[in-house]
N, C-alpha and C positions, 0 to 999 in steps of 0.2 A: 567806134562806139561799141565797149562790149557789155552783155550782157550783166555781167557782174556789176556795171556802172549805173544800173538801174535801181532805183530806191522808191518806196512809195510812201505818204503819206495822208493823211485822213482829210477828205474834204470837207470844205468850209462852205456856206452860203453866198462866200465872198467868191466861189470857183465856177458859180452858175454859168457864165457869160463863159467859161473860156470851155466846162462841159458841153454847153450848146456848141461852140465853135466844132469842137472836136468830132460830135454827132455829125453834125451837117459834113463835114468834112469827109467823114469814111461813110458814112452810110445814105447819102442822098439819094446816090444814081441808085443802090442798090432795092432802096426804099419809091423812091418812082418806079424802077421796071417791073417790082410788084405790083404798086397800089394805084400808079399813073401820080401821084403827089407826093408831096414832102410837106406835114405841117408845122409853120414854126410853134402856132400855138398847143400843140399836140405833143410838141416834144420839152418846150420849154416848160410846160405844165408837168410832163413826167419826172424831167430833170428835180425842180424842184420839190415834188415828193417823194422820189428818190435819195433826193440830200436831207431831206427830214427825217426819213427814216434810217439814216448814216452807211448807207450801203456803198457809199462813194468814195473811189482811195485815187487820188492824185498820181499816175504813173512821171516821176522823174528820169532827168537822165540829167549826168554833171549838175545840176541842179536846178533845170528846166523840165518846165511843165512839158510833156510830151504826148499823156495822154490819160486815158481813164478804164479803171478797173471797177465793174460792181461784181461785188461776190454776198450770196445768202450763206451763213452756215447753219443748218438744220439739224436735228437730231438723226434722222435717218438718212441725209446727204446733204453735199455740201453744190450749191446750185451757183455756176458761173452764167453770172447776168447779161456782162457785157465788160468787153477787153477792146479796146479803140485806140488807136495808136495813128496819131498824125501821119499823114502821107511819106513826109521828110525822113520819119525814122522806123517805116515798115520795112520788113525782109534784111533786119539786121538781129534776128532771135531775139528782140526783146518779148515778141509775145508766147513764143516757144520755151523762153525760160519762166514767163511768166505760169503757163500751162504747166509746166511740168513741176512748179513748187506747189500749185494746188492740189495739182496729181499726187505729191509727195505728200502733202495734209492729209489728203482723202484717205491713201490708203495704210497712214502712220494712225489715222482714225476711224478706221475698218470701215469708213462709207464711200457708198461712190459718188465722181463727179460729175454732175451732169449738165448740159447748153442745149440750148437749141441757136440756129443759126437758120438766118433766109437762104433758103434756095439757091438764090442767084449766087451768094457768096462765097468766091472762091478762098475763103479760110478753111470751107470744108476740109478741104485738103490738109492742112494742118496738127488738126482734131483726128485728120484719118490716120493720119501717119504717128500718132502721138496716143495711139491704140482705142479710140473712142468708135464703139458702134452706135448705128442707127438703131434705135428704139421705136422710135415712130415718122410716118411721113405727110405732111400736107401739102396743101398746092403750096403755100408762102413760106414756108417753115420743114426744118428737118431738126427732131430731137433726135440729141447722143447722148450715151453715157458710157464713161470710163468706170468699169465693175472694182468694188472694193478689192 
Protein backbone atom coordinates (compact mmCIF):
# COMPACT_ATOMS: atom_id res chain seq x y z
CA UNK A 1 0.00 0.00 0.00
CA UNK A 2 1.63 3.13 -1.11
CA UNK A 3 1.26 6.41 -0.12
CA UNK A 4 0.29 7.78 -3.51
CA UNK A 5 -2.65 5.23 -3.40
CA UNK A 6 -4.40 7.27 -0.77
CA UNK A 7 -7.24 9.52 -1.99
CA UNK A 8 -9.73 11.58 0.13
CA UNK A 9 -13.01 12.54 -0.09
CA UNK A 10 -15.62 14.73 1.66
CA UNK A 11 -17.74 13.29 4.39
CA UNK A 12 -21.27 12.56 4.40
CA UNK A 13 -23.78 12.22 7.50
CA UNK A 14 -24.01 8.85 6.22
CA UNK A 15 -19.96 8.38 7.50
CA UNK A 16 -20.89 9.02 11.33
CA UNK A 17 -20.91 5.40 12.45
CA UNK A 18 -17.71 4.25 10.60
CA UNK A 19 -15.97 8.20 12.02
CA UNK A 20 -16.92 6.90 15.44
CA UNK A 21 -15.52 3.37 14.67
CA UNK A 22 -12.28 4.97 13.71
CA UNK A 23 -12.11 7.29 16.94
CA UNK A 24 -12.72 4.66 19.24
CA UNK A 25 -10.36 2.54 17.38
CA UNK A 26 -7.08 4.86 17.58
CA UNK A 27 -7.88 6.93 20.34
CA UNK A 28 -9.45 5.06 23.33
CA UNK A 29 -6.58 3.54 25.36
CA UNK A 30 -4.99 6.97 24.73
CA UNK A 31 -8.19 8.84 25.89
CA UNK A 32 -8.59 6.64 29.14
CA UNK A 33 -4.98 6.97 30.37
CA UNK A 34 -5.66 10.62 30.33
CA UNK A 35 -9.14 11.11 31.40
CA UNK A 36 -9.71 7.29 33.07
CA UNK A 37 -12.95 7.09 30.35
CA UNK A 38 -13.98 7.06 26.93
CA UNK A 39 -17.38 8.77 26.17
CA UNK A 40 -19.47 7.34 23.40
CA UNK A 41 -21.85 10.02 23.91
CA UNK A 42 -19.10 12.69 23.99
CA UNK A 43 -17.58 11.69 21.05
CA UNK A 44 -20.39 10.74 18.92
CA UNK A 45 -21.91 14.19 19.68
CA UNK A 46 -18.59 15.86 18.57
CA UNK A 47 -18.51 13.58 15.52
CA UNK A 48 -21.65 14.87 14.39
CA UNK A 49 -21.01 18.58 14.77
CA UNK A 50 -17.97 18.13 13.30
CA UNK A 51 -19.70 16.76 10.12
CA UNK A 52 -22.13 19.72 10.01
CA UNK A 53 -19.58 21.94 10.00
CA UNK A 54 -17.93 19.90 6.95
CA UNK A 55 -14.52 19.73 8.39
CA UNK A 56 -14.50 15.90 7.80
CA UNK A 57 -12.67 14.19 4.59
CA UNK A 58 -12.86 10.36 4.30
CA UNK A 59 -9.10 8.99 4.23
CA UNK A 60 -9.27 6.18 1.33
CA UNK A 61 -6.87 3.81 0.19
CA UNK A 62 -7.64 1.48 -3.19
CA UNK A 63 -11.03 2.64 -2.47
CA UNK A 64 -11.52 1.76 1.23
CA UNK A 65 -12.56 3.88 3.92
CA UNK A 66 -9.29 3.73 6.00
CA UNK A 67 -9.70 6.52 8.09
CA UNK A 68 -10.32 10.26 8.92
CA UNK A 69 -8.95 13.70 8.30
CA UNK A 70 -10.28 17.13 9.94
CA UNK A 71 -8.43 19.99 8.74
CA UNK A 72 -9.63 24.08 9.77
CA UNK A 73 -8.35 26.40 7.03
CA UNK A 74 -8.03 29.92 8.70
CA UNK A 75 -6.96 33.06 7.48
CA UNK A 76 -3.91 33.32 9.70
CA UNK A 77 -3.29 29.14 9.65
CA UNK A 78 -4.26 26.24 8.66
CA UNK A 79 -5.24 24.10 11.91
CA UNK A 80 -4.89 20.04 11.67
CA UNK A 81 -7.78 18.77 13.89
CA UNK A 82 -7.45 15.13 13.72
CA UNK A 83 -5.72 12.48 11.19
CA UNK A 84 -7.00 8.81 12.47
CA UNK A 85 -5.83 6.00 10.51
CA UNK A 86 -7.18 2.45 11.38
CA UNK A 87 -4.80 0.27 13.16
CA UNK A 88 -4.54 -2.10 9.93
CA UNK A 89 -3.13 0.61 7.76
CA UNK A 90 -0.81 2.61 10.40
CA UNK A 91 3.15 3.02 9.92
CA UNK A 92 2.73 2.52 6.11
CA UNK A 93 3.29 6.66 5.52
CA UNK A 94 -0.21 7.25 4.88
CA UNK A 95 -0.28 9.95 7.62
CA UNK A 96 3.20 11.22 6.87
CA UNK A 97 2.28 11.82 3.42
CA UNK A 98 -0.72 13.14 4.53
CA UNK A 99 1.19 15.70 6.92
CA UNK A 100 3.54 16.69 4.67
CA UNK A 101 0.71 17.86 1.86
CA UNK A 102 -0.78 20.14 4.42
CA UNK A 103 2.76 21.21 5.29
CA UNK A 104 3.06 21.73 1.50
CA UNK A 105 -0.55 24.04 1.62
CA UNK A 106 0.61 25.93 4.67
CA UNK A 107 3.62 27.02 3.53
CA UNK A 108 2.63 27.53 -0.54
CA UNK A 109 0.12 29.80 1.67
CA UNK A 110 2.62 31.64 3.90
CA UNK A 111 0.83 30.18 7.13
CA UNK A 112 1.53 27.89 9.49
CA UNK A 113 0.36 24.51 10.42
CA UNK A 114 -0.66 23.93 13.60
CA UNK A 115 -2.06 20.37 16.16
CA UNK A 116 -2.13 19.59 19.19
CA UNK A 117 -1.81 16.08 20.05
CA UNK A 118 -2.40 14.19 23.79
CA UNK A 119 0.46 13.53 25.58
CA UNK A 120 0.44 10.06 25.74
CA UNK A 121 0.51 9.88 21.86
CA UNK A 122 3.22 8.39 20.43
CA UNK A 123 2.44 10.30 17.01
CA UNK A 124 4.36 12.97 18.75
CA UNK A 125 7.04 11.56 17.23
CA UNK A 126 6.04 12.09 13.89
CA UNK A 127 5.20 15.78 13.96
CA UNK A 128 8.75 15.89 15.58
CA UNK A 129 10.46 14.46 12.81
CA UNK A 130 8.19 16.31 10.22
CA UNK A 131 9.89 19.68 11.72
CA UNK A 132 6.73 20.70 13.95
CA UNK A 133 7.82 22.49 17.50
CA UNK A 134 6.15 22.50 20.76
CA UNK A 135 4.38 25.94 21.34
CA UNK A 136 2.76 25.04 24.40
CA UNK A 137 2.39 22.34 27.08
CA UNK A 138 -0.41 20.92 29.39
CA UNK A 139 -0.83 17.87 31.59
CA UNK A 140 -3.21 16.16 28.55
CA UNK A 141 -2.22 18.05 25.59
CA UNK A 142 1.03 19.16 23.69
CA UNK A 143 0.55 22.12 20.87
CA UNK A 144 2.80 22.21 17.78
CA UNK A 145 3.22 24.28 15.05
CA UNK A 146 4.98 23.95 11.80
CA UNK A 147 6.18 27.95 11.12
CA UNK A 148 5.13 29.44 7.66
Amino acid sequence: MSPGAIQLRGAESSDAEFIYRVVEATMRAYVEKIWGSFSEDYNRKNIAESLTAGMYSIIQCEGRDIGVLAVERHPTHIQLNQIYILPSHQNHGIGTSLVRNLAREAKESDRPLRLRVLAVNPVRRLYEREGFQVTSVTQERVFMELPA
